[in-house]
C-alpha positions as CSV (number, residue, x, y, z in Angstrom):
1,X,9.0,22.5,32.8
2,X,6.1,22.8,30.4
3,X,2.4,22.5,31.7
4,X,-1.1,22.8,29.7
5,X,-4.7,23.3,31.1
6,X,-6.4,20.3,32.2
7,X,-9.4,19.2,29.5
8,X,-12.3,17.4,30.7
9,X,-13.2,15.3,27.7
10,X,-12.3,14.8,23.7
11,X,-14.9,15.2,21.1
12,X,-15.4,15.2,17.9
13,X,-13.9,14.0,14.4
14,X,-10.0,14.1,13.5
15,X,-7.6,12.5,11.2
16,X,-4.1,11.8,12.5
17,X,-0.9,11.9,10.8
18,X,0.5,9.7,7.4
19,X,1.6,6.1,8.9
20,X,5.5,6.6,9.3
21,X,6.1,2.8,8.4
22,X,4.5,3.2,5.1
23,X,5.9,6.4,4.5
24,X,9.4,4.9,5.4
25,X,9.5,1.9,3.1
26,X,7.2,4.0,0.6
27,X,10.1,5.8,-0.1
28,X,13.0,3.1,-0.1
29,X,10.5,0.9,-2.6
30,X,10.0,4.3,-4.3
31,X,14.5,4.5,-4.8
32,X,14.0,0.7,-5.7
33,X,12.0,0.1,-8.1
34,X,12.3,1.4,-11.9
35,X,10.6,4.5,-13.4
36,X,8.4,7.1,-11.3
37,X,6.5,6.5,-8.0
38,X,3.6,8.5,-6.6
39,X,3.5,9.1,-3.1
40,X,1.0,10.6,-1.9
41,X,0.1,11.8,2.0
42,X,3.5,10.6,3.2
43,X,4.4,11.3,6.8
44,X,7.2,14.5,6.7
45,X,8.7,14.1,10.0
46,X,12.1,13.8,11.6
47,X,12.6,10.3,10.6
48,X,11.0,9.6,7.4
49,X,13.0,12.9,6.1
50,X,16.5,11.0,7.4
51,X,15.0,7.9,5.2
52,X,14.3,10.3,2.3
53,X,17.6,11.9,2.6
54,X,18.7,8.3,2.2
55,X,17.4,7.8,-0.7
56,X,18.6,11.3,-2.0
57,X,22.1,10.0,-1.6
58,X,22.1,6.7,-3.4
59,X,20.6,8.2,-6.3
60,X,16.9,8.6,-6.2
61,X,15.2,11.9,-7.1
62,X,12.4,13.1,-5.1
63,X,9.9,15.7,-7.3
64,X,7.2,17.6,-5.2
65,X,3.9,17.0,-6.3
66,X,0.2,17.5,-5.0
67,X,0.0,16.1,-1.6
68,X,3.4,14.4,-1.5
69,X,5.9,13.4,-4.3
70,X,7.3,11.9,-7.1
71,X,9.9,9.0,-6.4
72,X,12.1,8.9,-9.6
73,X,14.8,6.3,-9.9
74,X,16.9,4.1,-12.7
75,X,16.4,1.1,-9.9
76,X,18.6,-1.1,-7.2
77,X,20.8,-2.0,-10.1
78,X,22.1,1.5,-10.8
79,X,22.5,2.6,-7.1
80,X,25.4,5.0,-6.8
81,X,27.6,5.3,-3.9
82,X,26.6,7.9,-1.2
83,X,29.5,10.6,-1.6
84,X,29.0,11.4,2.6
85,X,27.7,9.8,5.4
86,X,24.4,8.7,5.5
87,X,22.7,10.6,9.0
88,X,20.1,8.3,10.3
89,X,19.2,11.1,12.7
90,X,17.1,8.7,15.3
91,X,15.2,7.0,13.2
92,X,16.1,3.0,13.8
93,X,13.7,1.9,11.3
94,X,15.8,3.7,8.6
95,X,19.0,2.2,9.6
96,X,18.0,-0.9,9.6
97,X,16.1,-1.5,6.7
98,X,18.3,0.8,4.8
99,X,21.7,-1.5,5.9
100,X,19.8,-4.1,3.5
101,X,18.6,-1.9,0.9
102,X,22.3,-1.3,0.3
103,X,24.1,-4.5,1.1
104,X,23.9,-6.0,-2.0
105,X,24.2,-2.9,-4.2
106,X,27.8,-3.4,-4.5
107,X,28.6,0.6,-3.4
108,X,30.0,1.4,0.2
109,X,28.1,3.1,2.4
110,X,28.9,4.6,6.3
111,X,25.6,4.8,8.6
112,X,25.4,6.8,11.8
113,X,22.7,8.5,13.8
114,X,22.2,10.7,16.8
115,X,23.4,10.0,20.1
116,X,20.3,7.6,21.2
117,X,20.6,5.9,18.0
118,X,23.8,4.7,18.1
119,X,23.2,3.1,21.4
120,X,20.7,0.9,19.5
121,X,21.5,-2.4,18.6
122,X,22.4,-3.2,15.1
123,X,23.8,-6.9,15.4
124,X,20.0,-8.3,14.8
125,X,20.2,-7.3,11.4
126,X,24.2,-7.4,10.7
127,X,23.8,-11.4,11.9
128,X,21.5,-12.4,9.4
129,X,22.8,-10.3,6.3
130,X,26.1,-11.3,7.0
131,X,24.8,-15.0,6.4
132,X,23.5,-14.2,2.8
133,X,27.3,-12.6,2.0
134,X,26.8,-9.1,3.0
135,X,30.2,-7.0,4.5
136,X,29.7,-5.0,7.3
137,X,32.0,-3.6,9.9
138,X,30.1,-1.8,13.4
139,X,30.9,0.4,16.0
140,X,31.3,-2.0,19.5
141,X,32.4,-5.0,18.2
142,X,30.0,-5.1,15.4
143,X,26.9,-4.0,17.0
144,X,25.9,-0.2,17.1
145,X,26.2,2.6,14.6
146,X,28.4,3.7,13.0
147,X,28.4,0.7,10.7
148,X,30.1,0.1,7.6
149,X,28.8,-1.3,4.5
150,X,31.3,-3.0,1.9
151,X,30.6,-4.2,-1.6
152,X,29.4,-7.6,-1.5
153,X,28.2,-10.8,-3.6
154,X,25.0,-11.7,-1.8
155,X,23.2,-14.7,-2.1
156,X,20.3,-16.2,-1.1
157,X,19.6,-18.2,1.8
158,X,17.0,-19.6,4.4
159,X,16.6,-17.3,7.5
160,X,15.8,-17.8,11.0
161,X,14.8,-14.7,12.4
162,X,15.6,-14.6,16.3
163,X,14.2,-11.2,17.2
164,X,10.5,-10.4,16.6
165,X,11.0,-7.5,14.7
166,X,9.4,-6.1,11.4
167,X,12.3,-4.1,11.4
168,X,14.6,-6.9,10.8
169,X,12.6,-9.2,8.5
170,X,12.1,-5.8,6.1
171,X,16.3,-5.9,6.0
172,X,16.5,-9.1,4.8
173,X,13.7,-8.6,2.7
174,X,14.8,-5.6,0.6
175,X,18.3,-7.3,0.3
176,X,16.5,-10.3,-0.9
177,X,14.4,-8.7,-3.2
178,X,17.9,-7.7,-5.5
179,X,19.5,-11.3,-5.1
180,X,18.9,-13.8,-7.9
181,X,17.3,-16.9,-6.7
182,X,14.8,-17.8,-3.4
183,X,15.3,-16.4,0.3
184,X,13.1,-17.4,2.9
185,X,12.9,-15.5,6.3
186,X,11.0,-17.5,9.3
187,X,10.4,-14.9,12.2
188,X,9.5,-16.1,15.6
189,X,6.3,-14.9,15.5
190,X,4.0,-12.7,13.1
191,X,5.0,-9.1,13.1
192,X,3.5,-6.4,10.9
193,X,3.6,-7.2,6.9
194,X,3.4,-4.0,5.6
195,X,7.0,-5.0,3.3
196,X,5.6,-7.7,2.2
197,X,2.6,-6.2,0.7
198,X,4.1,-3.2,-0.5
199,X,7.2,-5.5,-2.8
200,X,4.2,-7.2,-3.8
201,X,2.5,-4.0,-4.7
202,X,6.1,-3.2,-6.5
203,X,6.1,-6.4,-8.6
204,X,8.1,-8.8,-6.3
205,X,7.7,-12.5,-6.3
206,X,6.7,-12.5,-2.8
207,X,4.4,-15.1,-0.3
208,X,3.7,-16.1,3.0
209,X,3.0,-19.1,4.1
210,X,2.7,-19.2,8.5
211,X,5.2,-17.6,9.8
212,X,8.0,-17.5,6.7
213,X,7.8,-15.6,3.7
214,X,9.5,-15.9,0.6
215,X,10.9,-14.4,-2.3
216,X,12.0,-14.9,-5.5
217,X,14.8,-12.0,-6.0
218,X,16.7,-10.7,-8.8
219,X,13.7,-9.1,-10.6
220,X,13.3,-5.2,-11.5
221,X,10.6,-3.5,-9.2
222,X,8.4,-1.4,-11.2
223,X,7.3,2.2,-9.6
224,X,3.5,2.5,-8.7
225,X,1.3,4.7,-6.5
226,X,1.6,4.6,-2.9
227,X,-1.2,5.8,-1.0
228,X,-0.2,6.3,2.8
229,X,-3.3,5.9,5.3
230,X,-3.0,7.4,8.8
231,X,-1.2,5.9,11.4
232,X,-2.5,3.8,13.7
233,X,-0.3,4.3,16.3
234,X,-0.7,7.7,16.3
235,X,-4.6,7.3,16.5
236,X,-3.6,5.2,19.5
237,X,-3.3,8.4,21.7
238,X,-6.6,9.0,20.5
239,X,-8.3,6.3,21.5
240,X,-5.9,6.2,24.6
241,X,-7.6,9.6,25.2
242,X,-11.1,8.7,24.7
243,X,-10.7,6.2,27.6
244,X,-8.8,8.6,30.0
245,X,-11.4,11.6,29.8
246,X,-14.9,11.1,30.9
247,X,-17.5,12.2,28.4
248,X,-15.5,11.1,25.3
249,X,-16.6,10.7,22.1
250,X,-14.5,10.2,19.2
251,X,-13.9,9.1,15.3
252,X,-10.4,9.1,13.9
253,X,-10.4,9.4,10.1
254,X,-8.5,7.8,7.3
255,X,-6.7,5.1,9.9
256,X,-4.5,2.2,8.1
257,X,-6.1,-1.1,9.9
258,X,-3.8,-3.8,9.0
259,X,-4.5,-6.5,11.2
260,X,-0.8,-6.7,12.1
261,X,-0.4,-3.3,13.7
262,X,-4.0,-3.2,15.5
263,X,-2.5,-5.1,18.5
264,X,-3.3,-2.2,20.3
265,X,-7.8,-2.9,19.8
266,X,-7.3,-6.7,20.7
267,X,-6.0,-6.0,23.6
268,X,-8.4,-3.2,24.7
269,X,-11.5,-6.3,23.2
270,X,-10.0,-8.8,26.4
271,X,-10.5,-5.5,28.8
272,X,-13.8,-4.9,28.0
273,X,-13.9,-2.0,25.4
274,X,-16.2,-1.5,22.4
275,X,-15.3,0.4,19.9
276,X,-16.9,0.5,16.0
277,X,-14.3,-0.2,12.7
278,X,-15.8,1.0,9.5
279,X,-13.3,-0.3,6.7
280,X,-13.1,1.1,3.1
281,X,-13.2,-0.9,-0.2
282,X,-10.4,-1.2,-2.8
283,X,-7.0,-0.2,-0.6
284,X,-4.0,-2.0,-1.4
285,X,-3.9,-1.3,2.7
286,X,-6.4,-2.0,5.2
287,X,-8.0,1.4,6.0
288,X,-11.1,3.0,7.6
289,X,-12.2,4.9,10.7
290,X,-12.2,4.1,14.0
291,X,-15.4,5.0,16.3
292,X,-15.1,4.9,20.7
293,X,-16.4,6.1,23.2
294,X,-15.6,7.1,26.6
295,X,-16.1,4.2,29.0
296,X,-15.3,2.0,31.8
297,X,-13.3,-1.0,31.6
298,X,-11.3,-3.9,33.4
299,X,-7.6,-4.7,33.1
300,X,-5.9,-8.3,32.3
301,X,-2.6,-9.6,31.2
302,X,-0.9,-8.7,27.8
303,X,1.8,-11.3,26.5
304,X,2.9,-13.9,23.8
305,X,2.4,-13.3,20.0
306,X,0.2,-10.2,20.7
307,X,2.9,-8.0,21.9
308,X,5.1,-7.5,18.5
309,X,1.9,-6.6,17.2
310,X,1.3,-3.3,19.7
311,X,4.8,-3.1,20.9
312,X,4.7,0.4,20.0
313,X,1.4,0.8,22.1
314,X,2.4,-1.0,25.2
315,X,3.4,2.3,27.2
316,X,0.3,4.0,26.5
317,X,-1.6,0.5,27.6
318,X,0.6,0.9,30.3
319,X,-0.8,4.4,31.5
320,X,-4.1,3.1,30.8
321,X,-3.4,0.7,33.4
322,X,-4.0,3.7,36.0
323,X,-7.7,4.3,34.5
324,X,-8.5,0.2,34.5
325,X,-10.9,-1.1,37.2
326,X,-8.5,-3.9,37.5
327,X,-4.4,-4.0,37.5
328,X,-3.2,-4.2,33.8
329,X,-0.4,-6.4,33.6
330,X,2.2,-6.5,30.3
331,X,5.3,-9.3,29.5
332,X,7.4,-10.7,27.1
333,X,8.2,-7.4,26.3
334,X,12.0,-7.2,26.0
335,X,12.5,-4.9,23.1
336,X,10.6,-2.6,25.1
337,X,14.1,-2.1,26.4
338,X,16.2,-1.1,23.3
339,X,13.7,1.5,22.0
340,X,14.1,4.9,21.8
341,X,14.2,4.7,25.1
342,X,14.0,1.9,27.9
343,X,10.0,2.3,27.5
344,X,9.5,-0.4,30.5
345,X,12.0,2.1,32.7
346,X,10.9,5.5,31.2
347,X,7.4,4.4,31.5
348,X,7.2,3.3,35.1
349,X,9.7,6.5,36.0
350,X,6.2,8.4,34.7
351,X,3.8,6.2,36.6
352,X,5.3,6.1,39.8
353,X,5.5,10.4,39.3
354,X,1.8,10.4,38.7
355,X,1.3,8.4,42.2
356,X,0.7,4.4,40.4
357,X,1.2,1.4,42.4
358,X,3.6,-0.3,39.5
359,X,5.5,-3.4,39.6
360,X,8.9,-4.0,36.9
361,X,9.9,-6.8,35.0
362,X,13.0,-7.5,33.1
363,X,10.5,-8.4,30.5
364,X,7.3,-6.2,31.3
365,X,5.8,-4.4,34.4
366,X,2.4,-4.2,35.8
367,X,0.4,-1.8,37.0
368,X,-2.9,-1.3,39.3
369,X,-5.7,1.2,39.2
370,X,-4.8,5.1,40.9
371,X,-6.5,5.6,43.7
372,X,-6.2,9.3,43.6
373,X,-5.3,11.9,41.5
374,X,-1.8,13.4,42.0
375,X,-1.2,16.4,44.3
376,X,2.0,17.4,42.1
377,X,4.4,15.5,38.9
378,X,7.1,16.1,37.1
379,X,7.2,14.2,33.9
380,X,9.9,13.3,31.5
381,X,9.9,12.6,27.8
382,X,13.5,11.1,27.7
383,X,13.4,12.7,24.3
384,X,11.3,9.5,23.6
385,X,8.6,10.8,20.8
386,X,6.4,8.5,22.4
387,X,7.0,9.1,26.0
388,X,6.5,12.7,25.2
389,X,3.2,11.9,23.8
390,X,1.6,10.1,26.9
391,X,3.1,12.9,29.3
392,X,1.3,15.8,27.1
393,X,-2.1,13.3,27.8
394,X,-1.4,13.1,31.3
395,X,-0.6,17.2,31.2
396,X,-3.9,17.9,29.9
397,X,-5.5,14.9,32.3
398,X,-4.7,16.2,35.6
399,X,-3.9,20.0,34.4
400,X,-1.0,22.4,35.8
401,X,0.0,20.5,39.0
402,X,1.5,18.0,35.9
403,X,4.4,19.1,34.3
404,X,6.8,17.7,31.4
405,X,10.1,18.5,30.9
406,X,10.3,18.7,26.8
407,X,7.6,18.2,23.7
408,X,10.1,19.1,21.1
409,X,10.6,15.1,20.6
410,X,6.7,14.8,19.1
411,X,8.8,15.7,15.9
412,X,9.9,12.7,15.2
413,X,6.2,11.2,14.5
414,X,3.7,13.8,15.5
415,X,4.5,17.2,15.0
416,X,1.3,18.9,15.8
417,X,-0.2,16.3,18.6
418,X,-0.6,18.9,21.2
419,X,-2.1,21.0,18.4
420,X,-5.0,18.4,17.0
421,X,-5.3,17.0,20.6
422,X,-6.3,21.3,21.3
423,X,-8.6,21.0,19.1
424,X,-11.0,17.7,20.0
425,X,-10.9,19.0,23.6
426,X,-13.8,20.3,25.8
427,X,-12.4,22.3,28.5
C-alpha cells in the first residue's frame, strides 16, 4: 500500500495538463484532413498515444515539432489499411470515435484494447453506424471489443442518439463528415461539442441547431493549427482540493472553459461556492484561468441534463460530499457504471473506507457530511485513472493512516498529479 504525508492546505499558481479530448480528436482531425496540421501542447499520455498510434497505422505521419507535432496526411480518402491490430490500450474514447473515423474508409480494420476495455460496451456506437451502412462484427454478440470493421458504402442518414454520450455523437460525426450528402445526429441531451467545433475549425459544413447537429459530408478537411488548452477535468482535482484543505488559495492556468465540460462549476454555483473565471480573447476554444478559494459550502442534488456535462467529475463531487455542510446527493448517472470502472461502486467502496454515511443508487448514490476523520483506510484505485486521483487527495487529506493500493493508473491522464499537487502544498 502506498501512503503520502498529510498537507494542510494548497497554494499557489499551477497549470494542469493538455485536455485529453482535444488532444484525442486533435489528432484523428489531424489524420483527416489534407496537408499538415500543427498541434501544439497535446496531452502525451497512455490514451491519446493509443489514438496516435491509430493514426500511425492508417496512414498519417506524425513529425515532432516545438511543443507538440506535425500531423501530415493525404486525407480520409487515401486511408490505408492497418497491416495489425489496432491496440486501443484503455482508452474508450479512441475506440469509439476511431470505429467511425474508419467505417466508411473502405479498408478493414480489427480494434481491441486491454482487459477493462473490452468489457466496455461498444453496441452504442455499432447501432447507429450500422444504420448509415457501416459493417462491423463484435466480440459478445456484437457488443465489446474486439470488433471488426469491413469495407462499407455509407450513407447518410438522420440519427437518434439514445445514450448521452460525446463519445458516440463524435463516431457518427467523423463518419459523417466522409459521406456525401446531410446526416443529422439528435442526442438526448447536450453533451460536450468540442467535434463539432474542431470539423468546423477543419473546414466541415457543420451546425447545431438545439440538440441536433448537422453536416454536410463528402468534403476534404483542410489541416490547421490546433491549439490544446488545459484540461478541465484535470483542474477539477484542483479545485476539488481547494475545497478539501482549509487555508486554500488557488489559480489554475491556461484551463479550456467550454461551457459544455464546466458541469463540474455549476454544480459547485447551487452549493454555494465562489470562484473567479478570467477568459482569454481570440481562442478557437473557450480558455482562461480559474481563481478559488478555500471555503465552506452546502450540498444539494445533482441530476438531469447537468450530469453529461460533469459526468467525468461526479466521483470527485461525490467525495466532496464528505466536506459539504449538507448531504450531496447525485442521479441519473447510469454511465457512471460502464466507465473505467463502476465509478458509482468504486466510488462509494472509497467512501464507506474513509468512514461516509453513503447511500447507492442503480442510477447515483448520495452521501452526507463525515463526522470524523478516519482512524485507518485502505483505498483502491481499481486501476481507474480517476479513482486513483481522488484516493491520492484523500492520502494527502488525512495523511499516513490513509493508504491506496496503486497510482501507476494516473498515466492514463495525469502523469505527474502527485508531483504538481507536491508542489501547491503547504505542509
Amino acid at each position: 500500500m502506498i501512503t503520502f504525508g498529510k498537507i494542510k492546505s494548497v497554494k499557489g499558481e499551477i497549470t494542469v495538463p493538455a485536455d485529453k479530448s482535444i488532444t484525442h480528436r486533435s489528432f484523428m482531425l489531424g489524420a483527416m484532413a489534407e496537408g499538415s496540421t500543427r498541434v501544439t501542447n497535446p496531452l502525451m499520455s497512455r490514451d491519446t498515444i493509443a489514438t496516435m498510434n491509430a493514426m500511425k497505422a492508417l496512414g498519417a505521419e506524425f513529425i515532432p515539432a516545438e511543443n507538440g507535432f506535425v500531423v501530415v496526411s493525404k486525407g480520409y480518402r487515401f486511408f490505408q489499411e492497418p497491416s495489425d491490430v489496432i491496440n486501443c490500450d484503455n482508452s474508450g474514447t479512441t475506440a469509439r470515435l476511431i470505429t467511425g473515423l474508419i467505417a466508411p474508409a473502405g479498408v478493414y480494420a480489427v480494434l481491441t484494447g486491454d482487459d477493462s476495455l473490452r468489457k466496455r460496451p461498444m453496441k452504442r456506437v455499432i447501432k447507429p453506424l450500422s444504420l448509415m451502412g457501416a459493417r462491423m462484427e463484435a466480440a459478445s454478440n456484437g457488443t465489446l471489443l474486439p470488433l471488426s470493421i469491413l469495407p462499407a458504402h455509407m450513407h447518410p442518414a438522420d440519427i437518434k442518439g439514445e445514450t448521452k454520450s460525446a463519445q458516440v455523437k463524435s463516431s457518427v460525426l467523423l463518419a459523417a463528415a466522409q459521406i456525401e450528402g446531410r446526416t443529422s445526429y439528435t442526442e438526448p441531451a447536450l453533451t460536450r461539442n468540442h467535434s463539432e467545433i474542431m470539423l468546423k475549425s477543419f473546414g466541415a459544413d457543420i451546425s447545431a441547431e438545439g440538440n441536433t447537429v448537422i453536416i454536410n459530408g463528402g468534403r476534404p478537411l483542410t489541416g490547421t493549427d490546433a491549439a490544446v488548452p488545459g484540461d478541465f477535468s484535470s483542474a477539477a482535482f484542483f479545485i476539488g482540493a481547494a475545497l478539501m484543505f482549509e487555508g486554500s488559495d488557488i489559480t489554475i492556468r491556461n484551463v479550456g472553459l467550454n461551457s459544455s465540460r464546466t458541469g463540474l462549476l455549476t454544480a459547485l454555483a447551487s452549493f454555494g461556492v465562489k470562484f473567479e473565471l478570467n477568459y482569454y480573447e481570440n481562442t478557437v476554444e473557450p480558455m482562461g484561468d480559474i481563481h478559488i478559494k478555500h471555503q465552506t459550502f452546502s450540498g444539494g442534488r445533482i441530476d438531469g441534463d447537468l450530469i453529461a456535462n460533469l459526468i467525468d467529475e461526479l466521483p470527485l463531487l461525490a467525495f466532496l460530499g464528505m466536506f459539504a455542510d449538507s448531504p450531496v446527493e447525485i442521479r441519473d448517472a447510469h454511465e457512471l457504471r460502464v466507465k473505467e470502472s463502476d465509478r458509482i461502486a468504486s466510488t462509494l467502496y472509497n467512501l464507506s473506507q474513509l468512514g461516509a454515511e453513503t447511500e447507492e443508487f442503480e442510477d447515483g448514490m448520495k452521501i452526507y457530511p463525515l463526522k470524523k476523520e478516519p482512524a485507518q483506510a485502505r483505498l483502491r484505485s481499481f486501476f481507474d485513472h480517476r479513482i486513483a486521483m481522488l484516493s491520492i487527495l484523500m492520502c494527502k487529506r488525512f495523511g499516513e493512516k490513509v493508504s491506496v493500493d496503486e497510482i501507476q493508473s494516473v498515466d492514463v491522464s495525469f502523469p505527474n498529479f502527485a508531483d504538481i499537487l507536491e508542489q501547491t502544498e503547504i505542509k
